[in-house]
C-alpha positions in Angstrom: -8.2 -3.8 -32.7 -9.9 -7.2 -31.1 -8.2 -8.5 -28.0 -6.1 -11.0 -28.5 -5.1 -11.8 -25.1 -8.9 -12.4 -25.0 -8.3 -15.2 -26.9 -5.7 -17.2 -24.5 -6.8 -19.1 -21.9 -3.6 -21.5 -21.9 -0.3 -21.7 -23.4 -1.7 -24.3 -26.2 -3.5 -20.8 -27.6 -0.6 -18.8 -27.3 1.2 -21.4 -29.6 -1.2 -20.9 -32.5 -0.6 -17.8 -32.9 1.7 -16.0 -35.6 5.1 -15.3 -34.2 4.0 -11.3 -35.9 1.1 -11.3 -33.5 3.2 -11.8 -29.7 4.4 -8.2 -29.5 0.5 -7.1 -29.3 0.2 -10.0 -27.2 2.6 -8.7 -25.0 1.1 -4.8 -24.8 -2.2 -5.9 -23.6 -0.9 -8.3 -21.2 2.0 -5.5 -19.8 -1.3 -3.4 -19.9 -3.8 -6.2 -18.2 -1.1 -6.4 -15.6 -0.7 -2.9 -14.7 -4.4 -2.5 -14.7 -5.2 -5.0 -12.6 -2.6 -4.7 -9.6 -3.8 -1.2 -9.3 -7.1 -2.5 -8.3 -6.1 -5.7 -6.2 -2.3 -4.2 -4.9 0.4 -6.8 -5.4 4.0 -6.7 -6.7 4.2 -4.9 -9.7 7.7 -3.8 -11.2 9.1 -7.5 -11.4 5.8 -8.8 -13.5 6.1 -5.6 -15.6 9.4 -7.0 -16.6 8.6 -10.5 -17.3 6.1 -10.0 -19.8 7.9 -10.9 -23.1 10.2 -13.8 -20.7 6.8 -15.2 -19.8 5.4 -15.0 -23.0 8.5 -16.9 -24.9 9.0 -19.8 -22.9 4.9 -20.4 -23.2 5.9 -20.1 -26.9 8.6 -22.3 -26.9 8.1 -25.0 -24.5 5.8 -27.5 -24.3 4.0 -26.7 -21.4 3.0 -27.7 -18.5 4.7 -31.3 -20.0 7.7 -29.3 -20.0 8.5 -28.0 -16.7 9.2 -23.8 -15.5 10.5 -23.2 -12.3 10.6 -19.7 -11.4 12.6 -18.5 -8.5 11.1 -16.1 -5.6 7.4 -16.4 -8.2 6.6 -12.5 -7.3 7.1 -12.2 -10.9 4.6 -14.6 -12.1 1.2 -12.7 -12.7 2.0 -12.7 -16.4 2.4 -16.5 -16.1 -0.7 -16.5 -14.2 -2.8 -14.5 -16.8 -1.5 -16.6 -20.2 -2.4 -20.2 -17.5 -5.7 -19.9 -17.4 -6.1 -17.5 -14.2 -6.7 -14.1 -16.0 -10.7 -14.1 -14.8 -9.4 -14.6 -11.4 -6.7 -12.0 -11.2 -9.3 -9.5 -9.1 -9.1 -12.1 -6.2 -5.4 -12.0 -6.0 -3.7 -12.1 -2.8 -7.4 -11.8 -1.3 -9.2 -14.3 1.2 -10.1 -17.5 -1.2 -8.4 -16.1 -4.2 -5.6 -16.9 -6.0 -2.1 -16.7 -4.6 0.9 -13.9 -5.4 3.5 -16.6 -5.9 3.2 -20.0 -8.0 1.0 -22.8 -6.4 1.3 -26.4 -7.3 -2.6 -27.2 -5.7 -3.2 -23.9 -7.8 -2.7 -25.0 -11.1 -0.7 -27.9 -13.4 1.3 -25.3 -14.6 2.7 -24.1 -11.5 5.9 -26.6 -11.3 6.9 -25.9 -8.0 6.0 -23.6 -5.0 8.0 -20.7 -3.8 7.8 -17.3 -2.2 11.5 -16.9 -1.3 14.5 -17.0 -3.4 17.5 -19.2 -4.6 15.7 -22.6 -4.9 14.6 -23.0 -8.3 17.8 -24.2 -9.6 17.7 -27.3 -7.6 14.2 -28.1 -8.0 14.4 -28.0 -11.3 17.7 -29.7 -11.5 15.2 -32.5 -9.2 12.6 -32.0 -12.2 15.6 -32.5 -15.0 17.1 -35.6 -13.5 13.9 -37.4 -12.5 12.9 -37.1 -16.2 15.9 -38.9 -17.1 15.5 -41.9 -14.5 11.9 -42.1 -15.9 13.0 -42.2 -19.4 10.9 -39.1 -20.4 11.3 -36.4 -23.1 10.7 -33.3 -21.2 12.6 -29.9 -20.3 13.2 -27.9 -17.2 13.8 -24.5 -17.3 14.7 -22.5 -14.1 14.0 -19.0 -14.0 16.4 -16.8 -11.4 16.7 -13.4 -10.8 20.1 -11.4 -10.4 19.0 -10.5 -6.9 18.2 -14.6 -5.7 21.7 -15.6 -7.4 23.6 -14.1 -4.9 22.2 -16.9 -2.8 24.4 -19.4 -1.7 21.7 -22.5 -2.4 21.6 -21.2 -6.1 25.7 -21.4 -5.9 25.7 -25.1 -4.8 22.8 -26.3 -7.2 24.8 -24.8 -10.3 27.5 -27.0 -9.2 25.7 -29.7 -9.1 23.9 -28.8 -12.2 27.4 -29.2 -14.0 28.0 -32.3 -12.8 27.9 -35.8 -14.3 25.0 -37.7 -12.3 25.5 -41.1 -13.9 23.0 -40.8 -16.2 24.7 -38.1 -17.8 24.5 -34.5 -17.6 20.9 -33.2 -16.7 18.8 -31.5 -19.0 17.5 -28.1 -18.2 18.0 -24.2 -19.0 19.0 -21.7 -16.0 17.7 -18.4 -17.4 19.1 -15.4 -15.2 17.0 -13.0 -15.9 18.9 -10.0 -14.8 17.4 -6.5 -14.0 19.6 -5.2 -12.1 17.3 -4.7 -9.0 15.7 -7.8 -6.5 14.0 -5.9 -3.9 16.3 -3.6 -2.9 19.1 -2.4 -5.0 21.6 -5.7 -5.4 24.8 -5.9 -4.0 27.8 -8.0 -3.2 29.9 -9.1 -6.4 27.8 -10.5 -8.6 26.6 -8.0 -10.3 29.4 -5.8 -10.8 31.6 -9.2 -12.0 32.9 -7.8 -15.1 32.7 -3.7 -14.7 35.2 -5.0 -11.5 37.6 -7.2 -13.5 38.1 -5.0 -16.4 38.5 -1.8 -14.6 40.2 -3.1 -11.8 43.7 -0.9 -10.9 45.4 -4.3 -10.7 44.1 -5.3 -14.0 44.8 -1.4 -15.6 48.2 -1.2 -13.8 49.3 -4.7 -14.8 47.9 -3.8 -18.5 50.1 -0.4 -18.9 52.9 -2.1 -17.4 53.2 -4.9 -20.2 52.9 -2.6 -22.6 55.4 -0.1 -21.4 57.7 -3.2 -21.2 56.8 -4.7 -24.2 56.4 -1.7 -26.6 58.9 -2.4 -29.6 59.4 -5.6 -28.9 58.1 -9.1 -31.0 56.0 -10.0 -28.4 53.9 -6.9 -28.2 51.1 -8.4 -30.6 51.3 -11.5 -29.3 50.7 -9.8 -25.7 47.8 -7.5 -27.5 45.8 -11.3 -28.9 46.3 -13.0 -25.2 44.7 -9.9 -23.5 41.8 -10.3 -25.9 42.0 -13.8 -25.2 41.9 -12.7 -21.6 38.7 -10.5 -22.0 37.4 -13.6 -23.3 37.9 -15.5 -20.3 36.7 -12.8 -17.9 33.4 -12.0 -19.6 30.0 -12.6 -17.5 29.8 -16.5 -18.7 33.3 -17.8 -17.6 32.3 -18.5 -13.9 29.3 -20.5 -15.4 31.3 -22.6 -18.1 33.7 -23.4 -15.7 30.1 -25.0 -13.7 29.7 -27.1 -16.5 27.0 -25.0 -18.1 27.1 -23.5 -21.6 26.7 -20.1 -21.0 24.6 -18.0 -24.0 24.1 -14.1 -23.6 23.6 -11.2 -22.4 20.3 -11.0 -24.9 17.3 -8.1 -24.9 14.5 -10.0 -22.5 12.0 -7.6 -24.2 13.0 -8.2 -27.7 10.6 -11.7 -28.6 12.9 -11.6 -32.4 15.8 -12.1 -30.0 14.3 -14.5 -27.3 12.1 -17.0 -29.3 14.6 -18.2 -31.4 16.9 -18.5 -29.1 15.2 -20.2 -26.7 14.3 -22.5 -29.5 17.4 -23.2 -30.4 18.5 -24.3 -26.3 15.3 -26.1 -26.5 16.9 -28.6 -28.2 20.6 -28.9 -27.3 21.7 -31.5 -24.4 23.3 -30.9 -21.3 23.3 -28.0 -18.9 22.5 -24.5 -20.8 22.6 -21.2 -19.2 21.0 -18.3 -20.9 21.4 -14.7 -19.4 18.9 -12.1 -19.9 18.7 -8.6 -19.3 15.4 -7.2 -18.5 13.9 -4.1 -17.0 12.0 -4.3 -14.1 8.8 -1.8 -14.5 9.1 -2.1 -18.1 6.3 0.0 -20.5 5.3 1.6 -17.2 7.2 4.9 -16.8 6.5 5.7 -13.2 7.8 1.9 -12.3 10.5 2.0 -14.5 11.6 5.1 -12.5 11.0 3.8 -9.3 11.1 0.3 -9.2 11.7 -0.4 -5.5 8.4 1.9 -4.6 6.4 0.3 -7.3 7.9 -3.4 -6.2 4.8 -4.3 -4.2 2.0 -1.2 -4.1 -1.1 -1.7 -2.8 -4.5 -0.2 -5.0 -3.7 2.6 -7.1 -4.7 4.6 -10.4 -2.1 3.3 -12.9 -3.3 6.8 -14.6 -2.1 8.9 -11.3 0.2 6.2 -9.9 1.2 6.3 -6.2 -0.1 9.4 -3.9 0.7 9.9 0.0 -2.3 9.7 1.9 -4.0 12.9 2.7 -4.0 12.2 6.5 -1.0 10.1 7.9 -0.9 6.4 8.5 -0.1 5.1 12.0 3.3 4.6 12.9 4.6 0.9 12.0 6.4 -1.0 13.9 8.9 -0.7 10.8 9.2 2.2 11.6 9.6 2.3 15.0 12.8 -0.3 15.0 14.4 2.0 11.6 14.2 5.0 14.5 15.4 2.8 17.4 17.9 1.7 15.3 19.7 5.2 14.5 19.2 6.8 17.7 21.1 3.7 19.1 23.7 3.8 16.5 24.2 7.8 17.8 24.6 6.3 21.2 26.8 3.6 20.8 29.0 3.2 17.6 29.7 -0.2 18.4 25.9 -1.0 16.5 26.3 -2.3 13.4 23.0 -2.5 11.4 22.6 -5.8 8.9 19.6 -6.5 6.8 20.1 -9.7 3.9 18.6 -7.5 0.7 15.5 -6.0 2.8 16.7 -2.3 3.1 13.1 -0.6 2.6 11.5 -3.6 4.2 13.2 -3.7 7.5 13.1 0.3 7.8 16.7 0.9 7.4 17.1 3.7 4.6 17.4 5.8 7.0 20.1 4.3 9.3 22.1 3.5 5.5 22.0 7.8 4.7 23.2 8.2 8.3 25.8 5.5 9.0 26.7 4.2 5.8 30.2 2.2 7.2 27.5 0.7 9.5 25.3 -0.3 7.0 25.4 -3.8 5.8 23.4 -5.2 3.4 24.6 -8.5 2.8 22.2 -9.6 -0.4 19.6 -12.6 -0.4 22.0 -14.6 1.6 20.2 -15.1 5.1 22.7 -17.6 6.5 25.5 -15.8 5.7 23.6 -12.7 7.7 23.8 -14.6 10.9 27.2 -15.7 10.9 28.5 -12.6 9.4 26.9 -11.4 12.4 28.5 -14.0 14.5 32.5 -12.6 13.4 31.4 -8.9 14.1 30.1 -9.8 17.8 33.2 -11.7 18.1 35.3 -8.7 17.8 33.1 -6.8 20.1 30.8 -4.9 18.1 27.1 -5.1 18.4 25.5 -6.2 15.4 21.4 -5.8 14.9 20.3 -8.6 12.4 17.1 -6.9 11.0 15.0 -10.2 9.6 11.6 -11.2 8.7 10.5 -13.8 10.6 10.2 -16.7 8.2 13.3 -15.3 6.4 15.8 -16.1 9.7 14.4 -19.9 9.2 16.5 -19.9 6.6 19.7 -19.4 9.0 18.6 -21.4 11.6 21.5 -23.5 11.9 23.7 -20.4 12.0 21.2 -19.3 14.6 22.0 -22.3 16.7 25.4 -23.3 15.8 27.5 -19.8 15.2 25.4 -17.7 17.4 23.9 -19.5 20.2 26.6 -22.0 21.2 29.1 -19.3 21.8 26.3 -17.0 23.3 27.3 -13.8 21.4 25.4 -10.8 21.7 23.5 -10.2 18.3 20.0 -8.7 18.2 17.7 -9.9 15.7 14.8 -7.8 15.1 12.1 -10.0 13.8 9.9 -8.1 11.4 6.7 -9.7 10.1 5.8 -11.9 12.9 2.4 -13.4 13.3 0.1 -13.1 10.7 1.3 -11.0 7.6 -1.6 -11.1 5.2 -1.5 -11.1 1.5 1.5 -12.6 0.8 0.2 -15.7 2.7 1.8 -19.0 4.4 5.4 -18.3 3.1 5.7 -15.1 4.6 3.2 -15.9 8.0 6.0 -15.4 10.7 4.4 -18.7 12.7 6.8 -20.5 13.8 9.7 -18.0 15.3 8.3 -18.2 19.0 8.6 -22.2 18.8 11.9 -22.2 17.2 13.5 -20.1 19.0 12.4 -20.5 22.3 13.8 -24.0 22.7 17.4 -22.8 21.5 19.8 -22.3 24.7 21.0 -18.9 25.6 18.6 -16.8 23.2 15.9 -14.5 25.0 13.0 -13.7 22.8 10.7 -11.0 23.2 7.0 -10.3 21.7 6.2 -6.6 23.3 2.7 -5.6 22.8 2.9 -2.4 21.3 4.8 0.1 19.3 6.4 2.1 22.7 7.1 -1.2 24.0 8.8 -2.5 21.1 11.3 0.3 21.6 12.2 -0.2 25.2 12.2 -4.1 24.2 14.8 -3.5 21.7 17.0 -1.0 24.0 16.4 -4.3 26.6 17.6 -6.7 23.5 20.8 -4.8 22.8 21.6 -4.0 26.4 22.2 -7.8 26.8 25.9 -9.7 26.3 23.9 -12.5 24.7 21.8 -13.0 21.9 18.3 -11.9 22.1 15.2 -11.6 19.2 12.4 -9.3 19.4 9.3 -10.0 17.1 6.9 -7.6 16.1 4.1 -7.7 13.6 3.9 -6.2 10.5 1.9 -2.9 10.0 0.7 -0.4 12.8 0.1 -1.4 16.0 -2.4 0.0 18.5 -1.1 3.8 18.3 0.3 3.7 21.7 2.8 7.1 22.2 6.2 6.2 21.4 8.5 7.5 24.6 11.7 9.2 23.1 15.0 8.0 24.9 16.7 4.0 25.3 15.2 3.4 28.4 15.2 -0.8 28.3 12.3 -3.3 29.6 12.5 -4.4 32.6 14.2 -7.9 32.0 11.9 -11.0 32.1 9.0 -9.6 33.9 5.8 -9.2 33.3 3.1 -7.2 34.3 -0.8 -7.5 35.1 -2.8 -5.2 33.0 -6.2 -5.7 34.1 -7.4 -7.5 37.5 -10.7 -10.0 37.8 -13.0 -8.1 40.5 -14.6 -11.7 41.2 -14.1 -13.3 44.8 -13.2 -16.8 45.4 -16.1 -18.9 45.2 -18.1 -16.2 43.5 -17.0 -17.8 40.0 -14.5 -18.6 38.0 -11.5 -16.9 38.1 -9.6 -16.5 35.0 -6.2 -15.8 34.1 -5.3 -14.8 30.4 -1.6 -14.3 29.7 -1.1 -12.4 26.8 1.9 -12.3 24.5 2.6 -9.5 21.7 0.3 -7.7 20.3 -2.5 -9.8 20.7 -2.8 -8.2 24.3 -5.2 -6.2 23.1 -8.0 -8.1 22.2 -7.4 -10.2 25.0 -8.0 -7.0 27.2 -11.5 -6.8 25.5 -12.4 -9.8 26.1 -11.4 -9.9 29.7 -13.6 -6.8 30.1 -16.6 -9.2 29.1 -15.6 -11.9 31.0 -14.0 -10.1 34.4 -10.9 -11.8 34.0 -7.2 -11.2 34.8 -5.2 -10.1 31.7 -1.3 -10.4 32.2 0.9 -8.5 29.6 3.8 -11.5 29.4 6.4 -9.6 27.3 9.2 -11.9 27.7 8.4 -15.1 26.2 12.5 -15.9 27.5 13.3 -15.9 30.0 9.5 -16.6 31.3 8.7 -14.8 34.7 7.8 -17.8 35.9 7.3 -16.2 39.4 4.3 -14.3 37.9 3.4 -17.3 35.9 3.0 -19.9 39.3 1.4 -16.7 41.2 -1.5 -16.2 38.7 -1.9 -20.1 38.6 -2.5 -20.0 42.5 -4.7 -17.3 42.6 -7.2 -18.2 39.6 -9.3 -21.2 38.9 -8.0 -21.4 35.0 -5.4 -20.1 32.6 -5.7 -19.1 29.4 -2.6 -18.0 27.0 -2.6 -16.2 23.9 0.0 -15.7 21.1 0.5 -14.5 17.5 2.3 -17.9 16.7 1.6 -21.5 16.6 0.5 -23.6 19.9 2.5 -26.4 19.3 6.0 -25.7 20.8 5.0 -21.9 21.7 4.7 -19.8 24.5 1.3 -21.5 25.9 3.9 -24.4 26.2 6.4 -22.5 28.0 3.7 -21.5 30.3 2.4 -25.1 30.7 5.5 -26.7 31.5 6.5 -24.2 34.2 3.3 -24.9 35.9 3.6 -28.5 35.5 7.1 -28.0 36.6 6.0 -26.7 40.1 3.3 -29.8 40.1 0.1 -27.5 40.3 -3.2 -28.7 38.4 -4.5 -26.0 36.9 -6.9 -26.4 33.8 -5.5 -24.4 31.0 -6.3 -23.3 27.6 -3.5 -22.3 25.1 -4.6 -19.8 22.3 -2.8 -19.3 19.0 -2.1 -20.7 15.8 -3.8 -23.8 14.4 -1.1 -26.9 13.3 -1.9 -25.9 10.1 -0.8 -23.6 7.5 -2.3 -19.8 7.6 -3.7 -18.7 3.9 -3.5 -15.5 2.3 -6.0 -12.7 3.4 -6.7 -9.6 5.3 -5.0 -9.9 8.2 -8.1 -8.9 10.8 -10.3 -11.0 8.7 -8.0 -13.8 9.4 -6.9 -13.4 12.6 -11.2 -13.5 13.5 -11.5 -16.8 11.3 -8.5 -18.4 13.8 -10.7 -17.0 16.8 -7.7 -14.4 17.9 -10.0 -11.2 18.0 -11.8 -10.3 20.8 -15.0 -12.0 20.0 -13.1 -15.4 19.2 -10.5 -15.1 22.5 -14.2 -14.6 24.4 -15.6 -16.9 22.7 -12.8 -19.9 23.3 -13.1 -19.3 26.8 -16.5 -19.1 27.0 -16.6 -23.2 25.7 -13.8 -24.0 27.7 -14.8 -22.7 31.2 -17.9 -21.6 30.5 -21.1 -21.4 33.0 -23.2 -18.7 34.0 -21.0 -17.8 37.0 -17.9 -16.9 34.2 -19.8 -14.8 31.6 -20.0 -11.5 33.2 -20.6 -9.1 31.0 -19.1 -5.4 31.5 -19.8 -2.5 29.4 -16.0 -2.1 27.0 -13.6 -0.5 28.8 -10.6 1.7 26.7 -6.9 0.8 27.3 
């Protein structure tokens, strides 16, 4: 049988073809999917189940003049393949290739970029209206999962979607396509709406009340049409008519009979439509449909053997590291309540959920309310552990600032994926948290520099009676020995790792103050260069005494961070010397004002000159001469 997903290099293909000819279509694209995520790694279960969705609305719509939004974009490789992208798919997520999520600098038909969830009803609400002002015939067509519509940004742009916006009602289709599953299993009410309502006790007890009343009365059938009326009312698509949007659904998302037609037939009606789908994520793919959350983002496998545990033991993660610290905390003090907004595998928690389940919190894709759910437990005197990705707590910033730090309450927000994270790319680099953070009153912030110290820093963290955020990198650290126990940092202090052997006047005496992870390197390159290496820890409170003591003693400073320059904790460090009114030259390390692309993260980090060779390299330019490079054989720390 000839290919014909061969044959489709954009959607205007995929509309030639016979409506009989899509459900081959969609095998060998479920198949081209599966085969080629096993070579590059990527997310897997979500595109497995979008296939026939994709498919359909490229069908359908006129696109790219008509305009798809999806929401999160993990589940966009399918969209990717039937664009124009399929000879690229074996650079995905890789150094110069093409992204994991949609891109509009990528391609025409990428509509708007995401990477997190809950926006694509309002952009494409945006897309909808500005079509209007213009005075042109095009449609928008949001795509959200049921996972990223327990968000409350999704809540607030269905209620505006509904509304009248003087030019009329907007034009667009919501499509929730509903698998039951976002990253980790949902929660929260959404999606248990109607199994809740209908088997409710109040609801069953009010029911067999009535009709033990009513029973041989006149007004027991009229009783039995208003509860069907009632089950009417109640069913999945009241809370969106009463919006303002037609509701349509549930329909089979893998049945193309069911979806083209009616998509076709929303295609051309006015208004506000909202179409529900029901989809399985890891469709046609046995092992994923199984186990969707393991298959949600694998890296290289044999689709033919799927996954397999190494045969010799990865490192330890820092993941894993804070999951442990977590429950062994929790067993110490039962005043630690663990919260994670719909990361559960991603934050290390499953354990801490088997073994203190009324202490287990996950709160759904709903960041802000995470933090000031937060907020209300530390009011009552509990200890609440916010475990976040970096980027995903700039979501609840305000929160951050406004229910947390203003009334200084002790919550702990362990900051996962900070620094450079790699494939996923700019919207997941945890960049900024050190800048953001740092100048908000009352918050300390942490950045240990490996996986024993990221213990003791969180046991230092939770010890305090304010809030406090620890950031650590994604992956496995440098291997260092994890001490058992909750034996905190020492607070605010630093200490000096490495000492330069030079005399005064015999050269140049450099300082490099290291902060996170990125001690290491920095250690290397000190070896090289005979300099001072200060392990920082505390990015706040700075040990400014250690700080104004290394800027007396050395002829030059040099910081070094996993997060941007602008605003970070080079800055901290230049504005307490400056502070004390010494005039030392300095050099501040880190991030470029830019953002990071996808890659491998070492490959990366060299290209931003944050390895060894670059940190030696940097200095070398800055304070270089032949009394500064002295070279030592590498030294092991």
């Amino acid at each position: 049988m000839s290919s014909l997903l061969e044959t489709i290099d954009s959607p205007a293909d995929l509309r030639r073809l016979a409506r009989a000819e899509l459900p081959q279509l969609a095998r060998e694209l479920r198949e081209f999917v599966l085969q080629s995520v096993g070579k590059t790694g990527g997310h897997l279960s979500s595109n497995l189940g979008t296939v026939e969705l994709t498919i359909a609305l490229h069908y359908v719509y006129d696109t790219p003049h008509d305009r798809i939004v999806w929401d999160v974009g993990h589940q966009t490789y399918p969209h990717k393949i039937l664009t124009g992208r399929r000879e690229r798919m074996h650079t995905l997520r890789q150094l110069g290739g093409i992204s994991g999520f949609p891109r509009r600098d990528e391609s025409e038909y990428d509509t708007f970029g995401t990477a997190h969830s809950s926006t694509s009803i309002s952009a494409a609400l945006g897309m909808a209206l500005a079509a209007k002002l213009k005075g042109e015939q095009r449609r928008a067509v949001a795509v959200i999962g049921d996972g990223a519509l327990s968000g409350g940004m999704a809540f607030e742009a269905l209620n505006n979607a509904g509304s009248n916006h003087g030019l009329g009602h907007a034009d667009m289709l919501v499509i929730l396509n509903d698998n039951d599953m976002s990253i980790s299993p949902p929660v929260g009410a959404m999606n248990k709406y109607l199994a809740r309502l209908m088997s409710g006790k109040f609801y069953t007890a009010a029911r067999e009340g009535a009709k033990s009343v009513l029973k041989n009365t006149p007004l027991y059938e009229l009783a039995k049409r208003f509860e069907e009326h009632t089950k009417g009312m109640v069913v999945p698509g009241t809370i969106f008519e009463e919006l303002g949007l037609t509701y349509v659904g549930p329909i089979d998302g893998h049945d193309l009979d069911s979806l083209i037609p009616t998509l076709q037939n929303l295609r051309d009606k006015r208004g506000p439509q909202f179409l529900h789908v029901v989809t399985k994520k890891g469709m046609g793919y046995k092992l994923a449909e199984a186990d969707p959350v393991n298959y949600h983002g694998p890296g290289k496998f044999d689709p033919a053997v799927g996954l397999v545990k190494p045969a010799t033991p990865p490192k330890q993660t820092f993941t894993q590291v804070f999951g442990q610290w977590l429950c062994d905390q929790a067993q110490a003090d039962s005043r630690l309540i663990g919260i994670t907004p719909a990361m559960r595998e991603g934050s290390g928690m499953v354990e801490f959920e088997k073994r203190f389940p009324k202490r287990y919190h996950d709160v759904g894709i709903a960041e802000q309310h995470a933090v000031t759910f937060a907020a209300g437990l530390a009011c009552e005197g509990l200890k609440p552990v916010v475990a976040i990705y970096s980027t995903f707590l700039q979501r609840g910033y305000d929160q951050l600032i406004h229910d947390v730090a203003i009334q200084n309450l002790p919550v702990v927000f362990a900051l996962d994926r900070a620094g450079i994270v790699g494939a996923d790319g700019a919207t997941h680099c945890g960049a900024f948290d050190i800048a953001y953070l740092r100048c908000v009153p009352n918050i300390g912030l942490i950045a240990p520099a490996d996986e024993n110290e990221c213990r003791k820093a969180l046991s230092a963290a939770f010890a305090r009676n304010h809030p406090v955020a620890v950031r650590y990198p994604r992956g496995a650290g440098v291997g260092a020995v994890v001490e058992p126990g909750l034996e905190p940092l020492p607070w605010g202090l630093a200490e000096i790792r490495r000492t330069s052997t030079l005399a005064r006047g015999s050269g140049r005496r450099i300082a490099i103050l290291a902060f996170g992870t990125l001690l290491h390197p920095a250690l290397q390159a000190a070896d090289r260069l005979d300099a001072t290496v200060a392990n920082m820890r505390f990015v706040k409170p700075l040990d400014e005494a250690a700080v104004l003591q290394l800027a007396r003693e050395h002829d030059a400073i040099v910081t070094v961070e996993e997060g941007v320059v602008m605003g970070g904790a080079g800055s901290a460090v230049a504005e307490c010397i400056a502070a004390a009114g010494l005039a030392v030259p300095m050099l501040q390390l880190g991030l470029p004002d830019e953002f990071v692309e996808h890659g491998d993260p070492a490959k990366l980090l060299s290209m931003l000159g944050l390895d060894a060779a670059g940190i030696e390299q940097s200095i070398q330019r800055r304070f270089g001469g032949a009394k500064l490079a002295v070279v030592r054989p590498a030294v092991n720390h």
